[in-house]
C-alpha positions as CSV (number, residue, x, y, z in Angstrom):
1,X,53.9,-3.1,-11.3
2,X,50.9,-5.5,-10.8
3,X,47.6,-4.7,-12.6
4,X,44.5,-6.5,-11.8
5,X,42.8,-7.5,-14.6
6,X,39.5,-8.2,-12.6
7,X,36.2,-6.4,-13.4
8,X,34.2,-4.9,-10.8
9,X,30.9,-7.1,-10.2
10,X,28.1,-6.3,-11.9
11,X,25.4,-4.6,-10.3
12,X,22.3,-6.2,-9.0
13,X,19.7,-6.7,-12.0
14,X,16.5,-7.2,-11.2
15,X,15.5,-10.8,-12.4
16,X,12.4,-11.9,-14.0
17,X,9.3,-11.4,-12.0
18,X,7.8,-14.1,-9.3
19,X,5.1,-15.8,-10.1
20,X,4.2,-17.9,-6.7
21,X,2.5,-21.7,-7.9
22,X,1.8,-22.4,-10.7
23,X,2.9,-19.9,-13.8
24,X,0.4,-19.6,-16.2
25,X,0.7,-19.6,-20.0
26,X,-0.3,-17.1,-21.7
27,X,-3.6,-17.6,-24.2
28,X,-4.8,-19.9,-21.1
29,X,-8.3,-19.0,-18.8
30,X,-7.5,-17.9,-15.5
31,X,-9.3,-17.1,-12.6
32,X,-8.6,-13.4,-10.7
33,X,-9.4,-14.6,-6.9
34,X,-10.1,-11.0,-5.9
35,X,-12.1,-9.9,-8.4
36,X,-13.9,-13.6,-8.7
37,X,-13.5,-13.0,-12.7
38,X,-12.4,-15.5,-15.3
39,X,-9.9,-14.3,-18.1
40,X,-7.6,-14.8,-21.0
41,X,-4.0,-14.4,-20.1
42,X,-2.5,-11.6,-22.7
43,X,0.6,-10.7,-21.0
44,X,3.0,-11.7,-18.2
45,X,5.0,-8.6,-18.7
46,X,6.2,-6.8,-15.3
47,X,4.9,-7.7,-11.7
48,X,1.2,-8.6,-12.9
49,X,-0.9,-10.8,-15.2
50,X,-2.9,-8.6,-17.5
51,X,-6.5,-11.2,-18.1
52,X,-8.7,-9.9,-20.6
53,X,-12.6,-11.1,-20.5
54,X,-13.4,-14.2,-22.3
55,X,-15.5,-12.2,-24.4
56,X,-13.5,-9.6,-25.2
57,X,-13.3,-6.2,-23.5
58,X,-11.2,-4.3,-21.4
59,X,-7.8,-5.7,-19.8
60,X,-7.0,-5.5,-16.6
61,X,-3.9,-6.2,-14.3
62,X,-3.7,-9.1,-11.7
63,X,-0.9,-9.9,-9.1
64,X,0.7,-13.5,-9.4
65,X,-0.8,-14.1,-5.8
66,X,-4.7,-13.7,-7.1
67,X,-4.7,-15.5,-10.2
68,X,-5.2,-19.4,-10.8
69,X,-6.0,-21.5,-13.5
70,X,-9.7,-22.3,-14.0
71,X,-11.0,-25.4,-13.8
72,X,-14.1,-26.7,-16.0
73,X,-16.5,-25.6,-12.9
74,X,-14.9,-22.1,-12.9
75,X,-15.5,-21.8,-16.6
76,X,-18.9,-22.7,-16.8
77,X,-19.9,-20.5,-13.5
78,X,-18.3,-17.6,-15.6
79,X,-20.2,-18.5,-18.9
80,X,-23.8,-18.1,-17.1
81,X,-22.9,-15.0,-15.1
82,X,-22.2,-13.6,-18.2
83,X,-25.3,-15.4,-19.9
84,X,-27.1,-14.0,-16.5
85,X,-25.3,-10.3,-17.4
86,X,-26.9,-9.7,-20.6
87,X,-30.3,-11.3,-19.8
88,X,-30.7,-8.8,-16.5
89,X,-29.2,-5.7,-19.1
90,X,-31.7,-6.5,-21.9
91,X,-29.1,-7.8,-24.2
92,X,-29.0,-11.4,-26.3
């Protein structure tokens, strides 16, 4: 009597999720290409990027294929929209 002492293969796992380009780090600026907004990267976690605004605020989620790092141009465009934000709302 032969007994095969072979396991059956595991199943397919689901792997870590693809991030096309560049990955970016998190705590690093990055830019959301679809929304044109610039934010702190707080989570890689799942399919998506969750930024946060530089300034604080509400998260939001970001696929891997609309998010880039910022450049020193990117960051200072986003610095006076915001600056532009609070002076058309009244607020300093």
């Amino acid at each position: 009597m032969t007994s095969s002492s072979q396991e059956p293969p595991a199943p397919d796992r689901p792997g870590p999720p693809e991030f096309p380009g560049e990955r970016i780090e998190l705590g690093a600026l990055a830019q959301d290409t679809r929304l044109d907004r610039v934010g702190v990267v707080v989570s890689l976690d799942g399919p998506a990027y969750r930024l946060r605004p530089v300034r604080g605020g509400v998260a939001w989620d970001v696929r891997p294929e609309h998010v880039r790092p910022i450049s020193a141009s990117d960051l200072l465009r986003e610095k006076v929209r915001q600056v532009n934000r609070r002076s058309a709302t009244g607020l300093s």
